[in-house]
C-alpha positions in Angstrom: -31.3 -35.1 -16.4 -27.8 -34.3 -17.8 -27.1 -30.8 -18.9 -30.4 -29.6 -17.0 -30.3 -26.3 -15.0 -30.2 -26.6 -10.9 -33.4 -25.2 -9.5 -33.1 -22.1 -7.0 -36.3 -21.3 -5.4 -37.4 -17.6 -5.7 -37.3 -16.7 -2.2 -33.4 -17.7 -1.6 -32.5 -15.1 -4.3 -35.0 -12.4 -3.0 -33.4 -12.9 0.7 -29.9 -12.5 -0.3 -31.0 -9.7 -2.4 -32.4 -8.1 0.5 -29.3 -9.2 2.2 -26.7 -7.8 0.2 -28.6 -4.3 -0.2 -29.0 -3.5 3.7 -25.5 -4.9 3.8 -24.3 -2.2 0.9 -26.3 0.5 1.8 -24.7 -0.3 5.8 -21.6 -0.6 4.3 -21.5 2.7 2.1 -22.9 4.4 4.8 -20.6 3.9 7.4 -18.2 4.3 4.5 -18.9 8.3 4.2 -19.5 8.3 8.2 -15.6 7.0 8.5 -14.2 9.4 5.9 -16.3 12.1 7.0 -14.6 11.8 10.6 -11.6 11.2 9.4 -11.4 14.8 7.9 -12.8 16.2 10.8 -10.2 14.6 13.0 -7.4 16.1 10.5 -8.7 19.2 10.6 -9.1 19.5 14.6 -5.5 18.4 14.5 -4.5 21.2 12.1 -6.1 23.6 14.0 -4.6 22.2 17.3 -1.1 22.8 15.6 -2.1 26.5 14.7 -2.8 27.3 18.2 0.1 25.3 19.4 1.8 27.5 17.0 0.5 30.6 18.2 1.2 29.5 22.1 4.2 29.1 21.8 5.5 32.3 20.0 3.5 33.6 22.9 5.0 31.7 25.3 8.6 32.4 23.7 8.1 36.3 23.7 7.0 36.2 27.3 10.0 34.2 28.5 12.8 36.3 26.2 11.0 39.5 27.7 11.1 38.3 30.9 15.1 37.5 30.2 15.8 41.4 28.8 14.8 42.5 32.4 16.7 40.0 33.9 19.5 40.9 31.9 19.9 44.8 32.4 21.4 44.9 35.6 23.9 42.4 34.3 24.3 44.9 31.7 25.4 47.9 34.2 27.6 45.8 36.3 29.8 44.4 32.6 29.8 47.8 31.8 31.2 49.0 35.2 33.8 46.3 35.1 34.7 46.7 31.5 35.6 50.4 31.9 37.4 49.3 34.7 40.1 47.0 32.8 39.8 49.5 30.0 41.0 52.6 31.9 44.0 50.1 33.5 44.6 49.1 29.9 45.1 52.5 28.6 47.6 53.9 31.3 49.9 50.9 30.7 49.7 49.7 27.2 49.8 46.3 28.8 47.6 43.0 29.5 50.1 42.1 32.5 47.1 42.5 35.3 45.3 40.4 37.2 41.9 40.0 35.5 40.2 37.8 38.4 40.7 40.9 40.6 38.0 42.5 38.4 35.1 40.3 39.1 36.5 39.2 42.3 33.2 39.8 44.2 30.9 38.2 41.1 31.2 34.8 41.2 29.0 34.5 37.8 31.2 36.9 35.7 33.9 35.8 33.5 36.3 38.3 31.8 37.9 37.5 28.8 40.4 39.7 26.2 40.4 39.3 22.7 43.2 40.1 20.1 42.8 41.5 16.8 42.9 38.2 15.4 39.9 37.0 17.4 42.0 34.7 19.6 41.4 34.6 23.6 44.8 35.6 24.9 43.8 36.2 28.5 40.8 35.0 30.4 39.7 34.5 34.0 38.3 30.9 33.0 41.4 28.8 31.7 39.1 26.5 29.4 38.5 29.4 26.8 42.3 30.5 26.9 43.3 30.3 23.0 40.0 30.0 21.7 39.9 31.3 18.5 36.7 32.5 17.3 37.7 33.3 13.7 35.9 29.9 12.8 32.6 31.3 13.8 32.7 33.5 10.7 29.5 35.4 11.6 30.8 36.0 15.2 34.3 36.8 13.7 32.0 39.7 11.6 30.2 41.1 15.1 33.8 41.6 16.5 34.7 43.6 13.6 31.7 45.6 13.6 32.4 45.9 17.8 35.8 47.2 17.0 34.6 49.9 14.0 32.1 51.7 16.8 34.8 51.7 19.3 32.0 51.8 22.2 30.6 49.5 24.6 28.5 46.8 23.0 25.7 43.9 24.3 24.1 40.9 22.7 21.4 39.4 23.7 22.2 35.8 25.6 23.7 33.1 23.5 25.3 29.9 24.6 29.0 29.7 25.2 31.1 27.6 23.0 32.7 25.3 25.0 29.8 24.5 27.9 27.0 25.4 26.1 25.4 27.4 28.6 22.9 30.3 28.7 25.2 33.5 28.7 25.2 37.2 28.4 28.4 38.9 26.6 29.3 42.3 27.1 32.0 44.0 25.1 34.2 47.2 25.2 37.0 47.7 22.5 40.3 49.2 23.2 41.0 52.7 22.5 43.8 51.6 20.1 41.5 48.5 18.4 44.2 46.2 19.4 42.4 44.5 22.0 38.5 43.5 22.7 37.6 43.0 26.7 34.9 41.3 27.4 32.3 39.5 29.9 30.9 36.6 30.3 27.4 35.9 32.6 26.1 33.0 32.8 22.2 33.3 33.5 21.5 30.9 36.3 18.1 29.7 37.4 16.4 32.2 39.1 12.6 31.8 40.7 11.0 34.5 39.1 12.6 33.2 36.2 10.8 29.2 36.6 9.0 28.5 33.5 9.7 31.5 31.3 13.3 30.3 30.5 14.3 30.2 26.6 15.2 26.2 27.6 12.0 24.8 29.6 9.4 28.1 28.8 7.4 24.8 26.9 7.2 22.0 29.4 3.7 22.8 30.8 2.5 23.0 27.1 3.9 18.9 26.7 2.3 18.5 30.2 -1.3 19.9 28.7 -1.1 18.5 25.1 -0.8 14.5 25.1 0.1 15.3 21.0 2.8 17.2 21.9 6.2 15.0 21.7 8.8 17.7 21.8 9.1 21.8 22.0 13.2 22.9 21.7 14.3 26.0 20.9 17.4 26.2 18.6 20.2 29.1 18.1 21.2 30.3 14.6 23.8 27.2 14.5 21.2 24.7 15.1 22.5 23.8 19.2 19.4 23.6 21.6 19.2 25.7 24.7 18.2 22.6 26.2 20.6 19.8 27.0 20.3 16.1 27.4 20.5 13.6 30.0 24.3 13.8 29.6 24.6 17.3 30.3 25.0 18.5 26.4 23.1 20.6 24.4 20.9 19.1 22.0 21.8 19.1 18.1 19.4 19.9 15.4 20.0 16.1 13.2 21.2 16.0 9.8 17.6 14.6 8.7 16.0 18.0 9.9 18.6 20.4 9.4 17.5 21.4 6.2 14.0 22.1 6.8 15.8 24.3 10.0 17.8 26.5 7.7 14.6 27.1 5.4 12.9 28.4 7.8 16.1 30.2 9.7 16.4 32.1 6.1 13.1 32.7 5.0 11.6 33.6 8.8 8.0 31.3 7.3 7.5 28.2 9.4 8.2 25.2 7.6 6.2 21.8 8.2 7.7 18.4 7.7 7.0 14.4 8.1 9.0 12.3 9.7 10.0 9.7 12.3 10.5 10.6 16.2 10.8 7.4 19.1 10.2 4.6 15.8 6.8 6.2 15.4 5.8 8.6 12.6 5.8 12.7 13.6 4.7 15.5 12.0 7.7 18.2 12.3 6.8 22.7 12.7 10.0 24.6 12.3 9.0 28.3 13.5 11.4 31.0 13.3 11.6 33.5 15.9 13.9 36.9 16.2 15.3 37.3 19.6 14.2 41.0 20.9 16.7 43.6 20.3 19.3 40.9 19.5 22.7 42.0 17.7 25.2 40.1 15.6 25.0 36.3 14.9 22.2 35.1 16.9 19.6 37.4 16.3 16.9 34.5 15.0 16.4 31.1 16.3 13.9 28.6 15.5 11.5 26.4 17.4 11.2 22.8 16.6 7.5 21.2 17.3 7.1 17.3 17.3 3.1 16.3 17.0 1.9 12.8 16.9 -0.9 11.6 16.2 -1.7 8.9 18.4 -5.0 10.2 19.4 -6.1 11.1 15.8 -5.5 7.4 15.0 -6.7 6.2 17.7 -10.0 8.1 17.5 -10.2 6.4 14.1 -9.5 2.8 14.6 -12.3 3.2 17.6 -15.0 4.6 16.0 -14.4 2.3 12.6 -14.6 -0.3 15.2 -18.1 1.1 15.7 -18.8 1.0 12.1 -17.8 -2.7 12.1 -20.0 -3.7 14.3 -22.9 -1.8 13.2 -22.5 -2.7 9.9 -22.2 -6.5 10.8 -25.4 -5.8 13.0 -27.2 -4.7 10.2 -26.5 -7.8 8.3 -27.4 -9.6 10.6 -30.5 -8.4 11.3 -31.0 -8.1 7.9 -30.4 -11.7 7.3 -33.5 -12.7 9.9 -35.6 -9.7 8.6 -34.8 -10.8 4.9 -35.6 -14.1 5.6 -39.3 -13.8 7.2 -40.0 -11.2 4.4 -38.9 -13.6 1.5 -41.1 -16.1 3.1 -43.7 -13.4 3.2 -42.9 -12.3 -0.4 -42.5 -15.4 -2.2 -45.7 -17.2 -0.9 -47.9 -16.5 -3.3 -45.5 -16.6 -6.2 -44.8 -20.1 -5.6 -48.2 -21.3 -5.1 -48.7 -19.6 -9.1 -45.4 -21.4 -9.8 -47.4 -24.6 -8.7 -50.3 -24.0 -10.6 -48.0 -22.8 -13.6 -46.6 -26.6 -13.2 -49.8 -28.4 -13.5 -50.9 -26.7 -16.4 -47.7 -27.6 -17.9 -48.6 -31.0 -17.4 -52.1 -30.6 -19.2 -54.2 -29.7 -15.8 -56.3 -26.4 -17.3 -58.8 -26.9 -14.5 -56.6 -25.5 -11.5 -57.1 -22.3 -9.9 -55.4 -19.6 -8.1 -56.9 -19.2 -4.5 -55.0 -16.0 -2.7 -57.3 -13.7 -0.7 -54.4 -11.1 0.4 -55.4 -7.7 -0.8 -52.2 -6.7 -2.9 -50.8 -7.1 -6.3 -50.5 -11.1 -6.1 -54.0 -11.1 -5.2 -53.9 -9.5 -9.2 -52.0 -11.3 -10.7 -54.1 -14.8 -9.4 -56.7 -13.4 -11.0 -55.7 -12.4 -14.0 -54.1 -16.2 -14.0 -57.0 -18.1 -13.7 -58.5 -15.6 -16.5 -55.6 -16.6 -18.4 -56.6 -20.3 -18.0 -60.0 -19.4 -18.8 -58.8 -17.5 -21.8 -56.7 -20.2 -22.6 -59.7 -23.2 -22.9 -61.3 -20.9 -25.2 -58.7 -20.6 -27.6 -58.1 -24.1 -28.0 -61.6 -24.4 -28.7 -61.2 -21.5 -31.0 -57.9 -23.3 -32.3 -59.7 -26.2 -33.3 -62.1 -24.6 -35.5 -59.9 -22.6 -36.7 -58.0 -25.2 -37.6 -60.6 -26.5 -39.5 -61.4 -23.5 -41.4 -57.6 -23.2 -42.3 -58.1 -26.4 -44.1 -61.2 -25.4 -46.2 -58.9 -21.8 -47.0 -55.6 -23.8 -47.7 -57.4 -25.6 -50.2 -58.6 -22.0 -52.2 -54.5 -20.7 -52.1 -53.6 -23.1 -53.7 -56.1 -22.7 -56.9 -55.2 -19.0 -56.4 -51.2 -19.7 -56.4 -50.9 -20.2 -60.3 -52.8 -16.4 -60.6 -50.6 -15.0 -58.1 -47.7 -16.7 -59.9 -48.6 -14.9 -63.4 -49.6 -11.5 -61.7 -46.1 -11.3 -60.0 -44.1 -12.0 -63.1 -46.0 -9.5 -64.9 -45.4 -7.1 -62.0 -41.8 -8.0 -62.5 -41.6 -7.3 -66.6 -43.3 -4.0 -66.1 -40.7 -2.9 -63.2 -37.6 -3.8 -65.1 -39.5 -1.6 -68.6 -39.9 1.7 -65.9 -35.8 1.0 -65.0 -35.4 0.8 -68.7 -37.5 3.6 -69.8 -35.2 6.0 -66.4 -32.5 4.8 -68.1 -33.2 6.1 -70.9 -34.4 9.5 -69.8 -31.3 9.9 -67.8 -29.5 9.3 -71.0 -32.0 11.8 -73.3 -31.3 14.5 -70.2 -27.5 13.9 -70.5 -27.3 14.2 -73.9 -29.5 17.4 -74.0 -27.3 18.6 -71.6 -23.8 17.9 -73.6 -25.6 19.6 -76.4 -25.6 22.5 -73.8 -22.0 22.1 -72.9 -20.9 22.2 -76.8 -22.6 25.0 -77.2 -20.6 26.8 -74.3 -17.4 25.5 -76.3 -18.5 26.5 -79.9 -19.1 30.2 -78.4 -15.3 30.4 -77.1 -12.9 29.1 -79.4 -10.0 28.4 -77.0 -11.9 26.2 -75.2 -13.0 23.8 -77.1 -14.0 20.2 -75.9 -13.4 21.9 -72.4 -16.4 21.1 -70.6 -15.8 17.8 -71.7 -12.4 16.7 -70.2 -13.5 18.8 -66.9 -16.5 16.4 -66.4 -13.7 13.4 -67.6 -11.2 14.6 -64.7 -14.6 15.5 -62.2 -15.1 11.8 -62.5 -12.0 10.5 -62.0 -11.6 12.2 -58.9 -15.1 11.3 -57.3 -14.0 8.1 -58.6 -11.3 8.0 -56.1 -12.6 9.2 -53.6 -15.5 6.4 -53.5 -18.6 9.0 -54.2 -22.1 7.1 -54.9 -23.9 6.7 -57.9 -26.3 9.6 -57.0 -23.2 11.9 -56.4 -21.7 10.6 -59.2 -24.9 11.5 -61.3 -25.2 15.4 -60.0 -21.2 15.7 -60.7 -21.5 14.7 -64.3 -23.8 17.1 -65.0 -22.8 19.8 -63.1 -19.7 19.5 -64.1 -20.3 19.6 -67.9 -22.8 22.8 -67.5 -20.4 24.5 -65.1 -19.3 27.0 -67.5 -23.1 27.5 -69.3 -23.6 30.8 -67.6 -20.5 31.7 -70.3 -24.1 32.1 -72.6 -24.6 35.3 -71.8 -20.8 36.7 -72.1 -20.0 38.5 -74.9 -18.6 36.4 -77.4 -15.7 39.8 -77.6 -15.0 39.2 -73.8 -14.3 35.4 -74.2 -12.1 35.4 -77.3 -10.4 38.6 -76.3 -6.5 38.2 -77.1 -5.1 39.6 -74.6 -5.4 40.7 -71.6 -9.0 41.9 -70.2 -9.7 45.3 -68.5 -11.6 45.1 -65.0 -15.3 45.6 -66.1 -14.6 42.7 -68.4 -13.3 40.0 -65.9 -16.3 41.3 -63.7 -18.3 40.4 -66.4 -16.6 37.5 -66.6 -16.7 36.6 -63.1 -20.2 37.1 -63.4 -20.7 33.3 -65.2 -21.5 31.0 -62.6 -24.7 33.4 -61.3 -25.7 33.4 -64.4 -25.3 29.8 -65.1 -27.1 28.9 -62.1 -30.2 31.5 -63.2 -30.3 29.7 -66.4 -31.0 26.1 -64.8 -33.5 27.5 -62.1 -36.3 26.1 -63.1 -34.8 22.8 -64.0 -36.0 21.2 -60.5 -33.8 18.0 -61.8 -30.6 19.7 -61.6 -31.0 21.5 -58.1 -27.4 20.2 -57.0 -25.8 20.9 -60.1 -26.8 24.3 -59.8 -24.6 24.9 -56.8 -21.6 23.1 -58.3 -22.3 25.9 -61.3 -22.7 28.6 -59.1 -19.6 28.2 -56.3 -16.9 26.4 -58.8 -14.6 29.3 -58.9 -15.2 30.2 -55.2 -11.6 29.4 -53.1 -10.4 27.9 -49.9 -9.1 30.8 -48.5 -12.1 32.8 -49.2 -11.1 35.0 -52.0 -13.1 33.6 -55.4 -16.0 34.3 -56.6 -19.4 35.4 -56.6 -19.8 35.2 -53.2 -16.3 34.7 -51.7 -17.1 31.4 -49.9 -14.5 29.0 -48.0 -13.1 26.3 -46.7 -16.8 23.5 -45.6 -18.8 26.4 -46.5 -18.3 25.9 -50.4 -20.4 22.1 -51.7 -18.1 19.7 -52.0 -18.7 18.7 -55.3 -18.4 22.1 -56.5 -14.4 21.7 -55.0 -14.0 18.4 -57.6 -15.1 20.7 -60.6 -12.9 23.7 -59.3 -9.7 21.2 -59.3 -10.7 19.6 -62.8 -11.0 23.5 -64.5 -7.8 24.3 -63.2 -6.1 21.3 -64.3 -7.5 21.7 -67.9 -7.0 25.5 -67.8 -3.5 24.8 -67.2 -3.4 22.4 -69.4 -5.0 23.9 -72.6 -4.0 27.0 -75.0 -5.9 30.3 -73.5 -6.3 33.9 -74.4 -3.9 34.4 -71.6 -1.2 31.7 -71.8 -0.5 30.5 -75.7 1.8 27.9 -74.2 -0.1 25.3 -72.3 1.8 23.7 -69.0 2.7 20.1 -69.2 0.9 17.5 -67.1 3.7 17.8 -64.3 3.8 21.5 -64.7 -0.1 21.6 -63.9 0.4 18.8 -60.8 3.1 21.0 -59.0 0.8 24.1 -59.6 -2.0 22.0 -58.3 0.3 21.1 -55.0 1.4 25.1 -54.4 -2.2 26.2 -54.1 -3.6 23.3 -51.9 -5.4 24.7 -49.1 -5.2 28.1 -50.3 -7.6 27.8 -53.7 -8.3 24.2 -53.5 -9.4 21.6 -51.2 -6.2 19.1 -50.2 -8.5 16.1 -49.8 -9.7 16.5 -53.6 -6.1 17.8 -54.8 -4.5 14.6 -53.2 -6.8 12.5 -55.0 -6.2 13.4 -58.3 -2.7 13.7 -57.6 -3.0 10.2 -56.8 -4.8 9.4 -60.2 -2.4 10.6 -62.1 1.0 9.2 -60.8 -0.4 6.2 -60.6 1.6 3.5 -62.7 -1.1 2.5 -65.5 -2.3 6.2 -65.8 0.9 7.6 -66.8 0.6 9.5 -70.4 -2.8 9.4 -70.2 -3.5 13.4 -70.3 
């Protein structure tokens, strides 16, 4: 039939249910498992890098300890050969001797003479002859410094300018500071000295750590100790070079990311002061390059794992799921049968499931269904019949039940009337009230009035209900009855009024609100009687409420008295403001004595365009 719904038997959506949920929960599972290893992996690797870290500042000490011993001897022969050319110096004034003759029996020593301007002008190896170290500014300042003490003076090794190898300088200044002589030794592989040298001290780290791409350490100007396949001493690159000087500066080891042989590397830069270095080179850092190969490779493996657990699971899932829908849906498809043939009038069929469980249950409570169900059609049919016989006595009873209602109806609307009419006889009573307030003062006369005029046109706006509108007429009429029991002296006083008599004064709205305490009717009028003078900002009266604590209708009637206050002749003021004199008063005190919300309502009102000159 068009339109009609395809039929999906129970037991395929129960097995993909099953399906999907072993399938999930695998899923989620393996999920947390993947990202739980993950972090684990990361953190080994940090903490691989830390003791990497720590190795090789160990390692580095060793090997620059190592190379202090190495270096002292070399120290006693430069200073041996330095006095030497000195002492010639000094009895001649002049450079014109034979400098090789002075390291004639050291093949590894060079000897070199500087000029005041820090220019080679003689030197046993012609290469350096001219060079002229007042580029190297912070070399250029350890010559200076050499030349102030006037004394023999060492640095720890360095590399040489032009060959870049590993080389220990030895200096002695002329007696007249024109001249600087020094050596040059250039530490050559030793055995003692096989894997504790500052330029292969981290090769059997590399061997041990598979993550470990590169170890090379650099001097203050960024050249390696090491050198390449060429025979030149590595560079630090422009990429790196600032992370180098960060950490050249501040002495803290700075970490990086970046790229090394097209794969990504994470970068350490760990400074490290040479021991008992002088001048330019006293720190150098130590580049690290990690990958993390076996990290990734750890991970793509064991999410391999996952995989194929997880796609175990579903699968076994999918034959378990499928033998338990069987299972499951069974007996819910034989009541589906019997839910069919009853459908098609059968009433006679019963459930037969002799399984112990819930379905076993529900097959009985089915067939008591059916059982249930033949009785009330027999129950159906007499009732039927008896509906008949009672149909037949409604409607003789409809044309009494007609007459009742529409005299229920006349004697509703006469009780709305006669409310009416007692709301109006309370209102009125209460105006007689209110006129009486205004006959006792005589500059207030038809006060109370216009204050419950202006208290409606402000609820008005603001969309109060009738019931709110109700308590604000009459609250706002009586607001000033507690004026009854002020002397009659106090309120047409002309002048102005000592302190005990504005207490007194300020002592109406209690006594307003005492007066109507037994008028249950007028409950929320009382409080608009009683906090009507009380102020925003906390400073009115009698109880010095503010801001939500004071009733909000009590804030309306506050508004409309000042308007009219300011509006009208007083003891106090025989010149009454003007209707724009009273708005801009109304304006400077919003939020300090009055509420804005109520304020910007009536303000509203009256600059509206078919309000104008109506006050």
């Amino acid at each position: 039939m068009a339109g009609e719904r395809r039929f999906i038997p129970f037991r395929y959506k129960l097995w993909v249910m099953l399906f999907v949920i072993v399938c999930l929960t695998a899923s989620i599972l393996g999920f947390f498992q993947y990202l739980n290893l993950r972090m684990n992996l990361e953190n080994n690797f940090e903490q691989n890098r830390r003791l990497i870290h720590d190795r090789v500042l160990n390692m580095l000490s060793t090997a620059d300890y190592v190379n202090i011993l190495y270096e002292k001897p070399i120290e006693t022969d430069a200073r041996e050969i330095l006095d030497k050319v000195k002492t010639d110096y000094e009895a001649t004034k002049k450079l014109d001797m034979d400098l090789s003759s002075y390291v004639m029996d050291k093949s590894n020593f060079r000897l070199y003479v500087i000029d005041s301007n820090n220019v080679v002008v003689a030197t046993t190896d012609e290469t350096d002859l001219g060079l002229d170290f007042s580029t190297w500014t912070d070399f250029a300042a350890h010559l200076d410094e050499i030349r102030a003490g006037g004394t023999f003076s060492t640095s720890r090794v360095s590399l040489s300018i032009n060959e870049g190898n590993l080389t220990k300088y030895c200096y002695l200044p002329s007696s007249d500071g024109k001249y600087i002589f020094e050596t040059g030794t250039v530490i050559e592989n030793k055995d003692y000295l096989v894997n504790v040298e500052l330029d292969n001290f981290e090769n059997k780290i590399i061997e041990e750590n598979s993550f470990v791409d590169s170890i090379i350490l650099y001097d203050y100007q960024g050249v390696a100790y090491k050198k390449d396949k060429d025979g030149n001493n590595i560079q630090i690159s422009d990429t790196n070079r600032t992370y180098f000087e960060q950490a050249l500066h501040s002495m803290e080891s700075i970490k990086n990311t970046g790229v090394y042989n097209n794969k990504e590397a994470y970068y350490d830069y760990i400074p490290y002061e040479i021991m008992g270095a002088s001048g330019a080179n006293e720190r150098n850092v130590v580049e690290i390059i990690y990958n993390d190969q076996e990290v990734k490779t750890s991970l793509h493996k064991n999410l391999g794992i996952i995989i194929v657990g997880v796609l175990a699971a579903a699968v076994i899932s999918a034959w378990i799921g499928s033998y338990m829908a069987r299972r499951i849906t069974k007996p819910v498809e034989e009541i589906t049968e019997g839910v069919k043939r009853v459908a098609d009038g059968n009433l006679t069929y019963e459930f037969n499931y002799q399984n112990n469980d819930e379905f076993y249950i529900l097959g009985n409570q089915f067939n008591t269904m059916l059982a249930e169900i033949r009785k009330l059609l027999e129950e159906r049919y007499q009732f039927e019949k008896n509906l008949q016989n009672k149909n037949k006595e409604i409607y003789e009873q409809k044309e009494e039940i007609t007459a009742l209602y529409e005299e229920t109806t006349a004697l509703n609307e006469e009780l709305e009337k006669i409310l009416k009419q007692n709301l109006s006889s309370y209102f009125e009573t209460v105006r007689a009230l209110a006129n009486a307030i205004d006959e006792k003062d005589s500059y207030t006369g038809g006060h109370c009035e216009r204050v419950m005029a202006y208290s409606t046109i402000i609820a008005t706006e603001l969309g109060l209900s009738q019931q709110e509108l109700d308590d604000l007429r009459f609250g706002s009429i009586l607001h000033d009855i507690g004026k009854i029991g002020i002397s009659e002296y106090i309120l047409n006083k002309d002048g102005k009024l000592t302190p005990e008599e504005y207490d007194e004064i300020k002592k109406h709205p209690e006594k307003g609100n005492y007066i109507l305490k037994d008028l249950n009717f007028l409950h929320n009028c009382r409080r608009i009687i009683n906090e009507h003078h009380e102020r925003i900002d906390g400073k009115g009266y009698p109880k010095g409420l503010s801001g939500d604590d004071i009733y909000y209708l009590a804030k309306i009637v506050c508004v409309a008295d000042a308007f009219d206050a300011m509006t009208s002749s007083r003891p106090y003021r025989k010149n009454a403001l003007s209707k724009e004199e009273a708005m801009k008063e109304l304006l400077k005190n919003k939020g300090v004595q009055f509420d804005e919300t109520v304020v910007d309502a009536f303000i509203r009102y009256l600059k509206s365009e078919g309000n104008k000159g109506s006050f």
